[in-house]
C-alpha positions in Angstrom: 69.5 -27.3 -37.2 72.2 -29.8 -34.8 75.0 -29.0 -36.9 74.1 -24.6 -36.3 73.8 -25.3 -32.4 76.9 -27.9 -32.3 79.4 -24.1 -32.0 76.9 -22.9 -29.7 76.7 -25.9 -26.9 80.5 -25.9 -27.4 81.0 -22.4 -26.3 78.4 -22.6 -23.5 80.0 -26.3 -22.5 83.5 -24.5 -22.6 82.3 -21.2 -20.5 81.2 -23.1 -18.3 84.2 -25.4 -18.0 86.6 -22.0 -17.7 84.3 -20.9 -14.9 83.8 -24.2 -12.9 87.8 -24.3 -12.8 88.4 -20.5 -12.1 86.2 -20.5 -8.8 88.0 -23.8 -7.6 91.4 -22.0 -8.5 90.3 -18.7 -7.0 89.8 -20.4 -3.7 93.0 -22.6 -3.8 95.0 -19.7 -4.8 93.7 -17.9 -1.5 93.0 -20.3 1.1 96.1 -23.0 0.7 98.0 -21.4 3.2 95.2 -20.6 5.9 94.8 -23.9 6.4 96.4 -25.7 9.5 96.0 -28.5 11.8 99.0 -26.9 14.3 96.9 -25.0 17.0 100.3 -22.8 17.3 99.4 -21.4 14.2 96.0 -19.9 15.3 96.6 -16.3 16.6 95.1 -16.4 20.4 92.1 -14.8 21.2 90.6 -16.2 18.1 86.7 -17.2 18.0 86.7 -21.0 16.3 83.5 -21.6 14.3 82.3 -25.8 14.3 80.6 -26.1 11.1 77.4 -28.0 11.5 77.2 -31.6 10.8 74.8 -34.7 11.5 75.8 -37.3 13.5 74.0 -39.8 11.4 72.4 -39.8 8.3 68.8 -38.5 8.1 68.0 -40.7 5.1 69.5 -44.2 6.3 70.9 -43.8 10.0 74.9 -44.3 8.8 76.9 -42.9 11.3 78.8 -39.4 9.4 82.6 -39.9 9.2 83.2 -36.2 9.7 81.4 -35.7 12.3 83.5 -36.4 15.4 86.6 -36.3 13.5 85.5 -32.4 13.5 84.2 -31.8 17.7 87.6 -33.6 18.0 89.9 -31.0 16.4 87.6 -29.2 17.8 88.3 -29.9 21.3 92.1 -30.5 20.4 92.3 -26.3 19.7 89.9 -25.3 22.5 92.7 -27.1 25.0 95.6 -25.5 23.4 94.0 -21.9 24.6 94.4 -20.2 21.2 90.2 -19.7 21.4 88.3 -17.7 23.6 84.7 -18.8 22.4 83.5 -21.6 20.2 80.3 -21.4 18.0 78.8 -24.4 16.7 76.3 -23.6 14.0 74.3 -25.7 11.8 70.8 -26.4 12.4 69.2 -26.4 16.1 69.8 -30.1 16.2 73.0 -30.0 15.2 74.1 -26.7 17.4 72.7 -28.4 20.3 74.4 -32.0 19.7 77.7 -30.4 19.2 77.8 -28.6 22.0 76.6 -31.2 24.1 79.7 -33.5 22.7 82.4 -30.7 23.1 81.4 -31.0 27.0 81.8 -34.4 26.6 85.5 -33.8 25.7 86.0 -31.6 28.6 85.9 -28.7 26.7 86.0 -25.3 29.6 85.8 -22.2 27.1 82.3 -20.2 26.5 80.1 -22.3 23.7 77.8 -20.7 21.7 75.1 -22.4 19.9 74.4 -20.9 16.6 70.9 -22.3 15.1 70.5 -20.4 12.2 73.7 -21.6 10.8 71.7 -22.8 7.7 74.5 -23.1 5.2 78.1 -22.4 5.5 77.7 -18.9 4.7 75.2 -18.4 6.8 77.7 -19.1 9.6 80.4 -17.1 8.4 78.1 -13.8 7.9 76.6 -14.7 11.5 80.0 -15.8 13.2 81.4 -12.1 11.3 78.5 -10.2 12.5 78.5 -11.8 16.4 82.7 -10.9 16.2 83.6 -8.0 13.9 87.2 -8.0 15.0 88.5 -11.2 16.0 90.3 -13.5 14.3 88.2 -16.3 13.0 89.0 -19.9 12.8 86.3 -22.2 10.9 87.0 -25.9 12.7 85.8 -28.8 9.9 87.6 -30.8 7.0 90.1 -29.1 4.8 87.7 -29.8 1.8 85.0 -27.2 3.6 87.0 -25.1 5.9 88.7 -23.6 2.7 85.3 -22.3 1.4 84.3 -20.8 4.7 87.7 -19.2 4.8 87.3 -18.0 1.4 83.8 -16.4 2.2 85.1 -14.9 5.2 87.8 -13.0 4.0 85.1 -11.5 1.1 83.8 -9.8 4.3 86.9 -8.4 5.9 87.9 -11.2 8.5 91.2 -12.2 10.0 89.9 -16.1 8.6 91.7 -19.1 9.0 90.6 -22.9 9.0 91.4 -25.7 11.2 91.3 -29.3 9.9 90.1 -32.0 10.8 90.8 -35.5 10.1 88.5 -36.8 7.3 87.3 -39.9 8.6 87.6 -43.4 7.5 85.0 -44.9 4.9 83.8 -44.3 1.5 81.6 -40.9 2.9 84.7 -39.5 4.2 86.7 -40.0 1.0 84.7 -39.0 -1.8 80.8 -38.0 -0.4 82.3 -34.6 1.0 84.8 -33.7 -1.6 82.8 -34.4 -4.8 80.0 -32.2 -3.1 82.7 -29.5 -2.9 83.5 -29.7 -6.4 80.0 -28.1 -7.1 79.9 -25.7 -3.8 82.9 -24.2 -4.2 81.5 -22.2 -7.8 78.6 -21.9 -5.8 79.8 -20.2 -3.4 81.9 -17.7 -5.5 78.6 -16.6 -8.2 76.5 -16.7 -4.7 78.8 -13.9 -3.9 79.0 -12.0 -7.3 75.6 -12.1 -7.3 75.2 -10.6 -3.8 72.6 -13.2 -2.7 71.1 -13.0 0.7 71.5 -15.1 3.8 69.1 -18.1 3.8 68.2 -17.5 7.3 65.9 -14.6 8.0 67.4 -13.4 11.5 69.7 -11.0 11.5 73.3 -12.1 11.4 74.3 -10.3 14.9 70.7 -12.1 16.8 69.6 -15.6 17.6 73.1 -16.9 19.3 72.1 -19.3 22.3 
């Protein structure tokens, strides 16, 4: 009975091997150029979109190593006057401490908070909806912007991402990355699959 289901697990273990490493090539193939730390690449007038992040761990209070590297670049293409509105979305928490830090850094343009920013793509259907025809510039590290672009442009969007610097520390390095390496196939059979946004108000309602 092993030896009939060895060809079987071998053909499942391979499909799914050809269609981990088509999704992460799908989104390299689309996104490596739409990624920039250079605020002169961002067409102005664009709406930048902070992707939500925890200032410290919930489970053991360790400070997040992307977290201010991300409200600083951030900050960084709010002053070069390429944006004309920033949303930080995540989770009320997070919405709130963002834009609370981005005042910190002298930051003068409008700032949105965005609390039903659930997942990323929640904030890209929400950040699309609030600004059908702007440019749209999705601020965090180049490991996550890239998806965000990605799911962007499946909608239409004039999407580009701004990086940040990763951080220092072992989170920074691999925590973030090797979470991508699942979220990015994710994110791609979320979207063949059409599933709806986690958050149940309506993508254009709920801004603060």
């Amino acid at each position: 009975m092993a030896r009939r289901l060895r060809p079987l697990l071998f053909l499942v273990a391979w499909l799914g091997a050809l269609v981990f490493v088509g999704c992460h090539l799908a989104l390299a193939w689309e996104t490596y150029d739409r990624i920039t730390d250079d605020p002169k690449a961002i067409a102005p007038g664009s709406v930048a979109v902070v992707l939500g992040c925890n200032e410290f761990d919930e489970a053991d209070g360790v400070r997040v190593a992307p977290y201010h590297p991300r409200l600083d670049a951030a900050a960084r293409l709010a002053a070069s006057g390429r944006v004309r509105e920033i949303i930080v979305s995540g989770y009320l928490g997070q919405a709130e401490a963002m834009a609370t830090e981005l005042r910190r850094r002298g930051v003068t343009v409008p700032v949105v908070r965005d609390p039903w920013g659930w997942r990323t793509v929640d904030s890209v259907l929400r950040a699309r909806a609030r600004h059908p025809d702007a440019p749209l510039v999705f601020v965090s590290q180049p490991w996550h912007a890239d998806r965000a672009v990605w799911q962007a442009r499946r909608l239409g969007a004039d999407a580009r991402g701004f990086a940040a610097f990763h951080g220092t520390g072992f989170s920074a390095r691999f925590k973030g990355p090797v979470r991508e390496l699942l979220a990015k196939p994710k994110a791609v059979l979320d979207w063949l699959a059409g599933v709806p946004p986690t958050t149940p108000t309506p993508p254009a309602e709920g801004f603060l």
